[in-house]
TIDOSE-963358 format. One record per residue: x, y, z of N, C-alpha, C in turn; chain; residue in one letter; residue number from 1. Coordinates in nm, 4 decimals, padded with zeros to 6 digits. Atoms other than C-alpha are relative to their C-alpha. Layout:
% residues N
+----------+----------+----------+----------+----------+----------+----------+----------+----------+----+----+-----+
!     n.px !     n.py !     n.pz !    ca.px !    ca.py !    ca.pz !     c.px !     c.py !     c.pz ! ch ! aa !   i !
+----------+----------+----------+----------+----------+----------+----------+----------+----------+----+----+-----+
!        X !        Y !        Z !        X !        Y !        Z !        X !        Y !        Z !  A !  A ! NUM !
...
+----------+----------+----------+----------+----------+----------+----------+----------+----------+----+----+-----+
This chain:
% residues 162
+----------+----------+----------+----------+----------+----------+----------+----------+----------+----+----+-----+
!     n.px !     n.py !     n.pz !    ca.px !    ca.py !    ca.pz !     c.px !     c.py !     c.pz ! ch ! aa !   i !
+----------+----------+----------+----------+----------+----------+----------+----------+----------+----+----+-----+
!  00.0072 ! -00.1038 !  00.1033 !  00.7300 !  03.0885 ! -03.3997 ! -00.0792 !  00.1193 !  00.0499 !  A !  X !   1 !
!  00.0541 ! -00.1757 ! -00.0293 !  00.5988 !  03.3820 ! -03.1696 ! -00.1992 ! -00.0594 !  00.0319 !  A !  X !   2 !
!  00.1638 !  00.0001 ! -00.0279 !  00.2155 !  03.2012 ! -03.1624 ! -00.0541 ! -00.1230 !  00.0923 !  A !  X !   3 !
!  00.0604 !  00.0635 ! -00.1591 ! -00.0164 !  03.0677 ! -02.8665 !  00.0069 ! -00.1175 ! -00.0387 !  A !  X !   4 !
!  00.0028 !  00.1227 !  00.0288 !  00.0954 !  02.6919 ! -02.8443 ! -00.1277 ! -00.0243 !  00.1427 !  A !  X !   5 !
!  00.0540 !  00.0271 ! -00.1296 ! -00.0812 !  02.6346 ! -02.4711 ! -00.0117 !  00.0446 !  00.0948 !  A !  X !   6 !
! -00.0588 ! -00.0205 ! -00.1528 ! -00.1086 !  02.6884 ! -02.1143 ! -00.0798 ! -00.1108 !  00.1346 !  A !  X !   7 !
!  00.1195 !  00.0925 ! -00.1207 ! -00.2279 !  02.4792 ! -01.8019 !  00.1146 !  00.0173 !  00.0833 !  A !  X !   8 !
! -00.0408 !  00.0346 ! -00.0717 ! -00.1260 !  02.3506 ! -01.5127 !  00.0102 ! -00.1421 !  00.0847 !  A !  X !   9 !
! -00.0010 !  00.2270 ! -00.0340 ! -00.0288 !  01.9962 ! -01.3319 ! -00.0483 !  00.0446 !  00.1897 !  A !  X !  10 !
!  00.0119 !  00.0284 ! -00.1764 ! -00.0741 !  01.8746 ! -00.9791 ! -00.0023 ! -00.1426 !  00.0229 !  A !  X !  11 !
! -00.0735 !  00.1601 ! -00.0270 !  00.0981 !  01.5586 ! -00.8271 ! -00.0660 ! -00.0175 !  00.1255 !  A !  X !  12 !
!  00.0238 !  00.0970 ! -00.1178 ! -00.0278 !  01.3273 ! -00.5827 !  00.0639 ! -00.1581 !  00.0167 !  A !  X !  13 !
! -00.0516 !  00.1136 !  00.0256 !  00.1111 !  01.0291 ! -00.4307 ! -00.0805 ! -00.1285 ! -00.1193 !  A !  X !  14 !
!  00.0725 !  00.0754 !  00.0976 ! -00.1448 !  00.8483 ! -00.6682 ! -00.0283 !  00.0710 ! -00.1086 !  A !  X !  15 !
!  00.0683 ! -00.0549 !  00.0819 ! -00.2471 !  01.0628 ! -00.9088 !  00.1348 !  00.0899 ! -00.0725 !  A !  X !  16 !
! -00.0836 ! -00.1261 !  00.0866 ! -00.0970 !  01.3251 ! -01.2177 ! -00.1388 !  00.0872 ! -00.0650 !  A !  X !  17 !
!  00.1509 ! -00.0487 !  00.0631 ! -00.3683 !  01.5513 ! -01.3367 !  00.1071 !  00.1590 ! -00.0740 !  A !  X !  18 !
! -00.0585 ! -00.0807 !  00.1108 ! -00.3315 !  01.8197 ! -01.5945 ! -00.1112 !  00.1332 ! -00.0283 !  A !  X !  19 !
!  00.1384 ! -00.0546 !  00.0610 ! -00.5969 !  02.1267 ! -01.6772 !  00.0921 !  00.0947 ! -00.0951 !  A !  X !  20 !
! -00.0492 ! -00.0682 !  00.0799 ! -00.5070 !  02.3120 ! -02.0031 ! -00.0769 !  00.0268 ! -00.0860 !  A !  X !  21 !
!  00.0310 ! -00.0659 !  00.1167 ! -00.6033 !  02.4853 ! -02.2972 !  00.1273 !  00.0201 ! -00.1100 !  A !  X !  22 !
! -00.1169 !  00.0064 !  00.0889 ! -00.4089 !  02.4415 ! -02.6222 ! -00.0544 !  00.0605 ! -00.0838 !  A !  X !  23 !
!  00.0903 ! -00.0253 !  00.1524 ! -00.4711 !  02.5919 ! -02.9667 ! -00.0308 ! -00.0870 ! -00.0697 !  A !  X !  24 !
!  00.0488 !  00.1324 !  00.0878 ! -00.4651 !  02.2515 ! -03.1147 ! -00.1538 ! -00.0619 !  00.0175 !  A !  X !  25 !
!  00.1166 !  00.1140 ! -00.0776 ! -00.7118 !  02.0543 ! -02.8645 ! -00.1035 !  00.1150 !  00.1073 !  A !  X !  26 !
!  00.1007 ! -00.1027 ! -00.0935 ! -00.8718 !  02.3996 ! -02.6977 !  00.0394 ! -00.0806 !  00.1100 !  A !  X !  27 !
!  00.0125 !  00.0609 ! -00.1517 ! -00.9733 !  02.2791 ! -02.2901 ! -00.0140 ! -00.1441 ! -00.0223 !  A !  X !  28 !
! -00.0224 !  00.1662 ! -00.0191 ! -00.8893 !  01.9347 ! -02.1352 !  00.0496 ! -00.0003 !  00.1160 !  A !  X !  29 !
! -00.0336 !  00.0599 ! -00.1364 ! -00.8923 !  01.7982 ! -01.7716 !  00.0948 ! -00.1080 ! -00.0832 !  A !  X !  30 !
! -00.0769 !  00.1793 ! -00.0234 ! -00.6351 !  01.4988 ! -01.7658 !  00.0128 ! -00.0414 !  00.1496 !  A !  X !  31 !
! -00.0009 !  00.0447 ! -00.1339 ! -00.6299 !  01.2947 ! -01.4883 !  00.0560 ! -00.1181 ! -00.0524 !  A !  X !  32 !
! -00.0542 !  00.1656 !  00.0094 ! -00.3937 !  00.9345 ! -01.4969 !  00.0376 ! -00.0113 !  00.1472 !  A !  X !  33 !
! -00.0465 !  00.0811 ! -00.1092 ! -00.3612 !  00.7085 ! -01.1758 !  00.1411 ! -00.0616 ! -00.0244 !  A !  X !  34 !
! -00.1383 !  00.0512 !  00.0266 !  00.0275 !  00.6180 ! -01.1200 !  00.0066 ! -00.0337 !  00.1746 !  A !  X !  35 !
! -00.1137 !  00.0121 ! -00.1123 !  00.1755 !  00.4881 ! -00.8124 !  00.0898 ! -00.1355 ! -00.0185 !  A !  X !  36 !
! -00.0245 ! -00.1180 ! -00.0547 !  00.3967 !  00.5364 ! -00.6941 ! -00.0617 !  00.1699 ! -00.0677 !  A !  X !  37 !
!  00.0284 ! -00.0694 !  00.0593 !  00.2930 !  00.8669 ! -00.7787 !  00.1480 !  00.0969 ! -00.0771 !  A !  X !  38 !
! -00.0714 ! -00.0467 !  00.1148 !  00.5216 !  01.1022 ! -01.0706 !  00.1485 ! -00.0025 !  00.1176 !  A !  X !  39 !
! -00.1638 !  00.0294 ! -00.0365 !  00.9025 !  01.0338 ! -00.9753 !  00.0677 !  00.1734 ! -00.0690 !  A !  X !  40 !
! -00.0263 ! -00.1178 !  00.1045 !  01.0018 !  01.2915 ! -01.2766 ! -00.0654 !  00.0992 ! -00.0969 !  A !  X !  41 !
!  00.0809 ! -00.0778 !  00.0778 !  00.8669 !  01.5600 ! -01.4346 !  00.0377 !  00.0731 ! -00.0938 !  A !  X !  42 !
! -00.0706 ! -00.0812 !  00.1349 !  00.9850 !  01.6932 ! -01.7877 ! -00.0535 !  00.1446 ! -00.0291 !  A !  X !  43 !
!  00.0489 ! -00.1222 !  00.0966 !  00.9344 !  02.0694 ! -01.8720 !  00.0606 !  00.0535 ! -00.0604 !  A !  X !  44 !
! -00.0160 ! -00.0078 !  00.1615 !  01.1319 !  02.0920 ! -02.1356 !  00.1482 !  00.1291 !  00.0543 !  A !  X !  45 !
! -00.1367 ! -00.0685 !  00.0144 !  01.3816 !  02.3653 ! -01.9787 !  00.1435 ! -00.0916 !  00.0834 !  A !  X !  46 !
! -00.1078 !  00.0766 ! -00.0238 !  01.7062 !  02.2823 ! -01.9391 !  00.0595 ! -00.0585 !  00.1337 !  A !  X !  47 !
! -00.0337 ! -00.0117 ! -00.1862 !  01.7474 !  02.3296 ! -01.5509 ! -00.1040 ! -00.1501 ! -00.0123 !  A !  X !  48 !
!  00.0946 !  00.0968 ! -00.0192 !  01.4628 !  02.0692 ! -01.5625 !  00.0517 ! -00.1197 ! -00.0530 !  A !  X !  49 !
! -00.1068 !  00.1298 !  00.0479 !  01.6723 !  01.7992 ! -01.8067 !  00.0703 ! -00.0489 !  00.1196 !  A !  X !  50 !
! -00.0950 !  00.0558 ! -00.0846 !  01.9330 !  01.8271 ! -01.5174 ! -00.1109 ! -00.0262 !  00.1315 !  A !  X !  51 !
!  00.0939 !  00.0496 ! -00.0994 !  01.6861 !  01.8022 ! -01.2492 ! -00.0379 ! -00.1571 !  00.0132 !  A !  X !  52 !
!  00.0486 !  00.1313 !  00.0548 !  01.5648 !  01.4763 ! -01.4120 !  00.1410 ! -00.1006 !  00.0585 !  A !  X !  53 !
! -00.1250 !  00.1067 ! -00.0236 !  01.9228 !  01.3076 ! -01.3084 !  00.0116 ! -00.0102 !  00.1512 !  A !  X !  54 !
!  00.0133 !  00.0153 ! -00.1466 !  01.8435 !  01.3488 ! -00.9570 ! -00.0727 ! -00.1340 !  00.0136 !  A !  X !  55 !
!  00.0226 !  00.1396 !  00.0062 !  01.6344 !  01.0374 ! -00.9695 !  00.0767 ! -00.1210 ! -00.0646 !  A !  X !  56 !
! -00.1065 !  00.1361 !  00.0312 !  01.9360 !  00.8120 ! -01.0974 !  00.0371 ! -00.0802 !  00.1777 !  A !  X !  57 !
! -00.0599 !  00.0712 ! -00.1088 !  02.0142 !  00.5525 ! -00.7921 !  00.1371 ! -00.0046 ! -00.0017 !  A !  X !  58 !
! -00.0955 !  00.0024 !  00.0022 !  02.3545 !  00.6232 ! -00.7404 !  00.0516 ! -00.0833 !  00.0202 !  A !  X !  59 !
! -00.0652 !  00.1445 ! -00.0724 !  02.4299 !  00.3215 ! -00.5444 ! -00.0143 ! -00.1242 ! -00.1229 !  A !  X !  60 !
!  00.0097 !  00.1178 !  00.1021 !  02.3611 !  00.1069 ! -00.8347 !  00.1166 ! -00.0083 ! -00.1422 !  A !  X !  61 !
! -00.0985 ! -00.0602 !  00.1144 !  02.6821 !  00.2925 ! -01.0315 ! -00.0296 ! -00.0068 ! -00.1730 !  A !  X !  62 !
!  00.0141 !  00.0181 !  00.1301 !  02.7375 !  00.2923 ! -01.3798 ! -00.0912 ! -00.0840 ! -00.0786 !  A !  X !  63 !
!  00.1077 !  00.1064 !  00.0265 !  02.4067 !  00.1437 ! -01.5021 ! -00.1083 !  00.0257 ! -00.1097 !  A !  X !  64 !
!  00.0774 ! -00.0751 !  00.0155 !  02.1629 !  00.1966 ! -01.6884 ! -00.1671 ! -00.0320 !  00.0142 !  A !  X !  65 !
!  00.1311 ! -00.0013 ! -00.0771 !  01.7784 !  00.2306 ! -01.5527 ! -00.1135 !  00.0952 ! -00.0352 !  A !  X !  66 !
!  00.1600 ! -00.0637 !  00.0311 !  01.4326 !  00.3022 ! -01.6325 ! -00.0552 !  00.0339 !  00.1291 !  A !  X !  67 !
!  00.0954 ! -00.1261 ! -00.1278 !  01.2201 !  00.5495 ! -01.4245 ! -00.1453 ! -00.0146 ! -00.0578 !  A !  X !  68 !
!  00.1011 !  00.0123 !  00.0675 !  00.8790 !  00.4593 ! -01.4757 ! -00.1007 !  00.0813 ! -00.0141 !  A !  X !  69 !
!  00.0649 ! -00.0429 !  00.0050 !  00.6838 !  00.6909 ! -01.3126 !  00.0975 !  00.1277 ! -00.0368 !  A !  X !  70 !
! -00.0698 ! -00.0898 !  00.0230 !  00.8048 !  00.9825 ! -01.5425 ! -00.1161 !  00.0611 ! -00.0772 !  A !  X !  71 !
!  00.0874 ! -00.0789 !  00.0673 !  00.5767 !  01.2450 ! -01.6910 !  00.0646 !  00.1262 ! -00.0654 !  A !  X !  72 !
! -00.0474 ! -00.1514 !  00.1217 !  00.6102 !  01.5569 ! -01.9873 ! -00.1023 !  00.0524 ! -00.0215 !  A !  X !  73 !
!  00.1155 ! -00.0672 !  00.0577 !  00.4185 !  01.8024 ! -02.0663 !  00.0147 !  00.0524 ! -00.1550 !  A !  X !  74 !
! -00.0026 ! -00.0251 !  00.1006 !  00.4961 !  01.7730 ! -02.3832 !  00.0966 ! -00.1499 ! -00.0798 !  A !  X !  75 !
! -00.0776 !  00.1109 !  00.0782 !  00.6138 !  01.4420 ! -02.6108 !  00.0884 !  00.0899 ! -00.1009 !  A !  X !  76 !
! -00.1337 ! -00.0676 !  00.1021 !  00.8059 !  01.6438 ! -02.8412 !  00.1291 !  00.0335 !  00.0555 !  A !  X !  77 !
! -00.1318 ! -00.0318 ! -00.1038 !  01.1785 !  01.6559 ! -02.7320 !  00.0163 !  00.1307 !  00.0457 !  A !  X !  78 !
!  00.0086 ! -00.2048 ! -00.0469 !  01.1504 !  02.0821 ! -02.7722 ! -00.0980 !  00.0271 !  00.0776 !  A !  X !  79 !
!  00.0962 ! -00.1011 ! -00.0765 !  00.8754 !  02.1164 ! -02.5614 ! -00.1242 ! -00.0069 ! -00.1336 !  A !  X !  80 !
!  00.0953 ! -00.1361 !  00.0603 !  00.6789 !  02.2729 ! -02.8668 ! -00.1788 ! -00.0646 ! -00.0167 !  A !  X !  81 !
!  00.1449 !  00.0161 !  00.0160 !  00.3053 !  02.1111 ! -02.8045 ! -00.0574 !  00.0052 !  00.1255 !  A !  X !  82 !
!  00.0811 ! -00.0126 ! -00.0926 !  00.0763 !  02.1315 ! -02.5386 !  00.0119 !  00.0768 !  00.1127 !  A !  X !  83 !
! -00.0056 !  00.0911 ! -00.0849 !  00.0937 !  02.1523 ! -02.2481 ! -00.0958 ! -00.1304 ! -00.0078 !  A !  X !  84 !
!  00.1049 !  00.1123 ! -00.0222 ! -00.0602 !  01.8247 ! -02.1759 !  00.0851 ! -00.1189 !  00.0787 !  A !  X !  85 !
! -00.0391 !  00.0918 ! -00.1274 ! -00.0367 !  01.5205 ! -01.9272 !  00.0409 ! -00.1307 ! -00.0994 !  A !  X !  86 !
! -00.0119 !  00.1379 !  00.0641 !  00.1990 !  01.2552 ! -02.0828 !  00.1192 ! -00.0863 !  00.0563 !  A !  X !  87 !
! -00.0695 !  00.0634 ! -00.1084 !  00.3544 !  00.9584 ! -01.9043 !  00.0520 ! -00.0959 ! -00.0853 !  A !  X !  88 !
! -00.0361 !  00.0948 !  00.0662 !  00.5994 !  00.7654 ! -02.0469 !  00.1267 ! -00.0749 !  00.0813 !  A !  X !  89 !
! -00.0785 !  00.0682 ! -00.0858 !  00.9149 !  00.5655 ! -01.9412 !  00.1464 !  00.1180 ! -00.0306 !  A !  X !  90 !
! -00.1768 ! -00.0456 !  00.0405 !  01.3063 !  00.7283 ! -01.9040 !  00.1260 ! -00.0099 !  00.0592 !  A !  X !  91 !
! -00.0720 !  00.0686 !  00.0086 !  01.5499 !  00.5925 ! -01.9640 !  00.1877 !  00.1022 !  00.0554 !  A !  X !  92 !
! -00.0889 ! -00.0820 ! -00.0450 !  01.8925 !  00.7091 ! -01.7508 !  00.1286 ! -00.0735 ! -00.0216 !  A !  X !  93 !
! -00.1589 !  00.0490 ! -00.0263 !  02.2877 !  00.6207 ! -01.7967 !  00.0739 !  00.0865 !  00.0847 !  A !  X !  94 !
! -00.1270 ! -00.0948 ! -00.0869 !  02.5375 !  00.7741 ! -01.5198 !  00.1496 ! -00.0543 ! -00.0876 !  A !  X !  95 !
! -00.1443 !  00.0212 !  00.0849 !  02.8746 !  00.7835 ! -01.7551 !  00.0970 !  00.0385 !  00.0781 !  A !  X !  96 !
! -00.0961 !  00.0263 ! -00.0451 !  03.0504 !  00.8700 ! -01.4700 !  00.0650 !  00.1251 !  00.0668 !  A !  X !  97 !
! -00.0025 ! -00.1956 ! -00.0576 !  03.2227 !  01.1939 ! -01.2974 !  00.1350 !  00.0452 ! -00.1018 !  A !  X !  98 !
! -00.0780 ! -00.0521 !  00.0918 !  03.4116 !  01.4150 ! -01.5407 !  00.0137 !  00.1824 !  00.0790 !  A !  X !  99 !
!  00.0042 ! -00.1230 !  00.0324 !  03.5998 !  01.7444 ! -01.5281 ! -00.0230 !  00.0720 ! -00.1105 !  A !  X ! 100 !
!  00.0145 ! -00.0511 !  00.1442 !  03.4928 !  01.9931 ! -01.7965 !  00.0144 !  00.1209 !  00.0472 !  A !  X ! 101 !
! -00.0564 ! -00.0872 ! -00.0345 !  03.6029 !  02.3230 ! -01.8471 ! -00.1634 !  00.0701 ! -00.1406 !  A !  X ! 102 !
!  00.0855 ! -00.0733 !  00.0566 !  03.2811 !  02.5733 ! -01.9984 ! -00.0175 !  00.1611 ! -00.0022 !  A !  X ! 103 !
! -00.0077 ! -00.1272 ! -00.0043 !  03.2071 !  02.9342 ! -02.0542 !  00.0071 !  00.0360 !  00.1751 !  A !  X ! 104 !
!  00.0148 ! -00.0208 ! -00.1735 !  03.1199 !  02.9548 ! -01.6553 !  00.1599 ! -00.0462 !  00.0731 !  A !  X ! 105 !
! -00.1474 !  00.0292 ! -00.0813 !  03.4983 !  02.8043 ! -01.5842 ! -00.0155 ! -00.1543 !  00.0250 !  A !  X ! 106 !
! -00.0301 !  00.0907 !  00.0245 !  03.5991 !  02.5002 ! -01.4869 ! -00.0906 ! -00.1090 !  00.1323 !  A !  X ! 107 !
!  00.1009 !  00.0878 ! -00.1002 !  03.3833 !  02.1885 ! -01.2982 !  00.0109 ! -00.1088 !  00.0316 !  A !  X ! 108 !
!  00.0148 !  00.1655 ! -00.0317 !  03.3425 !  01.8286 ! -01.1471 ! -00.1737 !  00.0282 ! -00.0462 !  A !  X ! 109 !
!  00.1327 ! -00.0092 !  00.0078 !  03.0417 !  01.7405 ! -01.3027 ! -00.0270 ! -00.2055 !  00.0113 !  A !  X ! 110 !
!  00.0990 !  00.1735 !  00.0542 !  02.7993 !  01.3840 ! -01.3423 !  00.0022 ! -00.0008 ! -00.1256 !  A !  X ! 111 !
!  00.0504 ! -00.0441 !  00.1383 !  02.7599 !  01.3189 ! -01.7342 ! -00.0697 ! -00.1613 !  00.0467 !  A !  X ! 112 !
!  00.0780 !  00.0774 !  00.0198 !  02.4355 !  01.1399 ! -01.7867 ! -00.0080 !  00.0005 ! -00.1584 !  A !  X ! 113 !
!  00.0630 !  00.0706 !  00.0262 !  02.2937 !  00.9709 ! -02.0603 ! -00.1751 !  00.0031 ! -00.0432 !  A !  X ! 114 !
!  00.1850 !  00.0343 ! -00.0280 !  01.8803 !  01.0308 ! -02.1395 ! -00.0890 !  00.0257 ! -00.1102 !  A !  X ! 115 !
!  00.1176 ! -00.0439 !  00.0451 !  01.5833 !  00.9585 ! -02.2985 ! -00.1495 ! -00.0459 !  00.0379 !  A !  X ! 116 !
!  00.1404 !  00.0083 ! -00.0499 !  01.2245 !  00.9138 ! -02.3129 ! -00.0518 ! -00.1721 ! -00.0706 !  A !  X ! 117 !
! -00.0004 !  00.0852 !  00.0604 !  01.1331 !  00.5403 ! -02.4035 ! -00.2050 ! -00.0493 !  00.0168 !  A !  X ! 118 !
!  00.1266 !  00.0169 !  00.0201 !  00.7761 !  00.3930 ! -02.5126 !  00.0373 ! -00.1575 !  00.0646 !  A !  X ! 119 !
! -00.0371 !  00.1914 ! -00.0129 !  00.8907 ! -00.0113 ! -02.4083 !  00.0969 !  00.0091 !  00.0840 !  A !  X ! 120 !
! -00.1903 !  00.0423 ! -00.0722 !  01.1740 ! -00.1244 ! -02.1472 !  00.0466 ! -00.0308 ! -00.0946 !  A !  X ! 121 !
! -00.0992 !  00.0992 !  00.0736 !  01.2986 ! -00.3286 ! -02.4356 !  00.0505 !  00.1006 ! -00.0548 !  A !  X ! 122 !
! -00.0569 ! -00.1551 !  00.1297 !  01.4149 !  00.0363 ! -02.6223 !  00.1046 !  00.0336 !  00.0982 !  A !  X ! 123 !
! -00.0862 ! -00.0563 ! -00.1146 !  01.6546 !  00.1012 ! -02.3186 !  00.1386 ! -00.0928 ! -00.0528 !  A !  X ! 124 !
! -00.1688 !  00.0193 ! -00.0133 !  02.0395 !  00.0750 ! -02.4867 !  00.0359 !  00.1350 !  00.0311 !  A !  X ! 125 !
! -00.0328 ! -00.1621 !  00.0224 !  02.2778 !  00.3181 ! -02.4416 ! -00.0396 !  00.0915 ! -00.1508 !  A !  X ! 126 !
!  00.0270 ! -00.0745 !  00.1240 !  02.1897 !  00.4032 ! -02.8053 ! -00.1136 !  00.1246 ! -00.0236 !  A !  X ! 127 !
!  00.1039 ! -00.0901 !  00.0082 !  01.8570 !  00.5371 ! -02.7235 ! -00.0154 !  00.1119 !  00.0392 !  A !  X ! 128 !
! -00.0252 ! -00.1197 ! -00.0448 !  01.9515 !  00.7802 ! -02.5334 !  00.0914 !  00.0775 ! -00.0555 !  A !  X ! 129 !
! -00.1282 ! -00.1230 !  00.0926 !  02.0792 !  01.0281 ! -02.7236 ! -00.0066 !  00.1615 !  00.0189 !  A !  X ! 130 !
! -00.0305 ! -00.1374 ! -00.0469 !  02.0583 !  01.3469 ! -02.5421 !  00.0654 ! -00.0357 !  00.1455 !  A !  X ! 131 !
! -00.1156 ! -00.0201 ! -00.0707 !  02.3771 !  01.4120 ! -02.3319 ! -00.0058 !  00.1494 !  00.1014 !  A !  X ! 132 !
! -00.0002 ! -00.1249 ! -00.1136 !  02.4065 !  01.6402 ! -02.0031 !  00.0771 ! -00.0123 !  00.1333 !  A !  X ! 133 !
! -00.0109 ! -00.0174 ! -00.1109 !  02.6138 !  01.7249 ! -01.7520 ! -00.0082 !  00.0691 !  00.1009 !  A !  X ! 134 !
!  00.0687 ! -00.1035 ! -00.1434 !  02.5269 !  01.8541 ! -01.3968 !  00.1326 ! -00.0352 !  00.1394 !  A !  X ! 135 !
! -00.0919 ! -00.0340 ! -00.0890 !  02.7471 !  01.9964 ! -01.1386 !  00.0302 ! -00.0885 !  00.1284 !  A !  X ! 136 !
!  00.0290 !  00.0947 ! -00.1157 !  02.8032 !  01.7710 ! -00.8453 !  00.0366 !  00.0605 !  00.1239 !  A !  X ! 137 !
! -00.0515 ! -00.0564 ! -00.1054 !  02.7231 !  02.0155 ! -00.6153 ! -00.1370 ! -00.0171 !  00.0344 !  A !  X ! 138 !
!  00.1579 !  00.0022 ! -00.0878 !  02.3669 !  01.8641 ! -00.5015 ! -00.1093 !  00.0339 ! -00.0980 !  A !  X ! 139 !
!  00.1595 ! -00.1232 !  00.0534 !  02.1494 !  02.1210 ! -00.7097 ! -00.0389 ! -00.0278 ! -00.1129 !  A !  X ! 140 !
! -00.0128 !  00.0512 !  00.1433 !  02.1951 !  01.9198 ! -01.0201 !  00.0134 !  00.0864 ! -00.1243 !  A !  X ! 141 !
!  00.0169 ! -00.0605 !  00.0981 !  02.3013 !  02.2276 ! -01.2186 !  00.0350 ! -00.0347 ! -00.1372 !  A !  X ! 142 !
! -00.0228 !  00.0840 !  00.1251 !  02.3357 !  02.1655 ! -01.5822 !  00.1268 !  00.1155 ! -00.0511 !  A !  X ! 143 !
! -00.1376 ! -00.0630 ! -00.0417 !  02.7072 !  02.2566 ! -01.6647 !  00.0307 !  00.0133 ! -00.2088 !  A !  X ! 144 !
!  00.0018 !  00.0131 !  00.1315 !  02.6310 !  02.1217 ! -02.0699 ! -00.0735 ! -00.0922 ! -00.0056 !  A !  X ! 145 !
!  00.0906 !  00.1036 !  00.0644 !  02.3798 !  01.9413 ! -02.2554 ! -00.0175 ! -00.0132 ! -00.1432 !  A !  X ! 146 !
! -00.0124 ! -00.0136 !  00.1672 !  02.3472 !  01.8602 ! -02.6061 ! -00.0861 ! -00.1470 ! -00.0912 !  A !  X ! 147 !
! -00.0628 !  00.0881 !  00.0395 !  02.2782 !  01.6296 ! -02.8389 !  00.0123 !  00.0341 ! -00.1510 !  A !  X ! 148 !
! -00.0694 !  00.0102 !  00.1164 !  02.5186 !  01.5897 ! -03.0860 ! -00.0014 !  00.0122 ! -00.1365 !  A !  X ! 149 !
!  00.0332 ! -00.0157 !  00.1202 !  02.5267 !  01.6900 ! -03.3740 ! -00.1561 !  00.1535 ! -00.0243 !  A !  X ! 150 !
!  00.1354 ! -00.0706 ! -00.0273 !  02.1873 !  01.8759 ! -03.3135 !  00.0379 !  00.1933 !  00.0777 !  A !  X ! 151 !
! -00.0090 ! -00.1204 ! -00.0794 !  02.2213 !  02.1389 ! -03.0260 !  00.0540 ! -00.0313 !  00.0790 !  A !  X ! 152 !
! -00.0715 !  00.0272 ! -00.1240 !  02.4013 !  02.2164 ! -02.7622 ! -00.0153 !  00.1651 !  00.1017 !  A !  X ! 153 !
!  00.0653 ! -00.1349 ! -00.0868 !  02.3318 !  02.4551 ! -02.4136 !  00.1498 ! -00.0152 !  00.0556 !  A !  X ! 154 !
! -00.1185 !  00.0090 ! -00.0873 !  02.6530 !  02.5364 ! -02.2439 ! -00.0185 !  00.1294 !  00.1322 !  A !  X ! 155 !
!  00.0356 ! -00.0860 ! -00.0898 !  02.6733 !  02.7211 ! -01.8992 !  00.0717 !  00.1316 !  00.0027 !  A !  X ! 156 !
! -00.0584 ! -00.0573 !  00.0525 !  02.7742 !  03.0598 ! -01.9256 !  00.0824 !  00.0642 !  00.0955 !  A !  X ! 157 !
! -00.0253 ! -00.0904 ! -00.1271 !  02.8254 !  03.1858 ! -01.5881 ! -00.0927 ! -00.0576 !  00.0947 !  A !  X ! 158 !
!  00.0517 !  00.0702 ! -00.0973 !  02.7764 !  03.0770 ! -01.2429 !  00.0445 !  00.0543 !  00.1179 !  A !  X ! 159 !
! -00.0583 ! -00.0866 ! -00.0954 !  02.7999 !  03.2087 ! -00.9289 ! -00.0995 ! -00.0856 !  00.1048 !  A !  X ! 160 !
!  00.0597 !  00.0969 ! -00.1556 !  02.7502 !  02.9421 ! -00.5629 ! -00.0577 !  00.1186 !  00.0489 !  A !  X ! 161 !
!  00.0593 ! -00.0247 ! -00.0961 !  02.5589 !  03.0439 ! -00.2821 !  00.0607 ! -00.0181 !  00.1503 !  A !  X ! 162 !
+----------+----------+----------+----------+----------+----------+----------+----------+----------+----+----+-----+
């Protein structure tokens, strides 16, 4: 709504996730959590970053679906809209498989995943995941559409390789 939610910054180590910020909620706050491996995934909430997140699916394990443990957000809210702040939870990935789709940007081979953020392994059906995205399968994991249903949806509008 236009007013100062946060700002900080992270820093990854193979052991470590640390966090320094200032929020309007919680004012200043070091975080520091021990993980290793150290952070696999890192959520910031924009969309390039959703598709990013599907780069850690094990391909070789096909159609599956798999928890990522060491996964961190700077923000538990699905929009982004609190903190920043250092929060590590589990997420949860489905590969549905390779699809053509045709979007404002023209037409694509993409990946459609599958994802969410889970508090328990035992929360990992396909059900839980209920935000949908696909990414280009041209390496860079661009995000080609994401949505979920019913809710919102990002579509790509224009695109231009390298």
């Amino acid at each position: 709504a236009g007013a100062f939610t946060g700002t900080g910054w992270f820093r990854w180590s193979d052991t470590t996730a640390e966090c320094e910020n200032f929020t309007a909620a919680e004012g200043r706050a070091h975080e520091h959590k021990a993980c290793s491996p150290g952070p696999v995934v890192f959520c910031n909430h924009a969309i390039v970053g959703d598709a990013w997140m599907t780069a850690a699916f094990p391909f070789d394990q096909g159609q599956a679906l798999v928890v990522i443990d060491s996964f961190f957000t700077a923000s538990a809210n699905k929009q982004g809209a609190t903190g920043p702040s250092l929060n590590r939870l589990m997420l949860g990935l489905m590969w549905e498989g390779v699809e053509t789709m045709t979007v404002g940007a023209g037409e694509f081979k993409t990946n459609k995943f599958r994802i969410g953020s889970l508090a328990r392994r035992e929360d990992l059906t396909p059900e839980s995941l209920a935000y949908e995205i696909w990414v280009l399968t041209d390496g860079a994991h661009t995000p080609a559409l994401s949505m979920y249903r019913g809710d919102r949806r990002y579509e790509l509008m224009s695109y231009t390789s390298s």
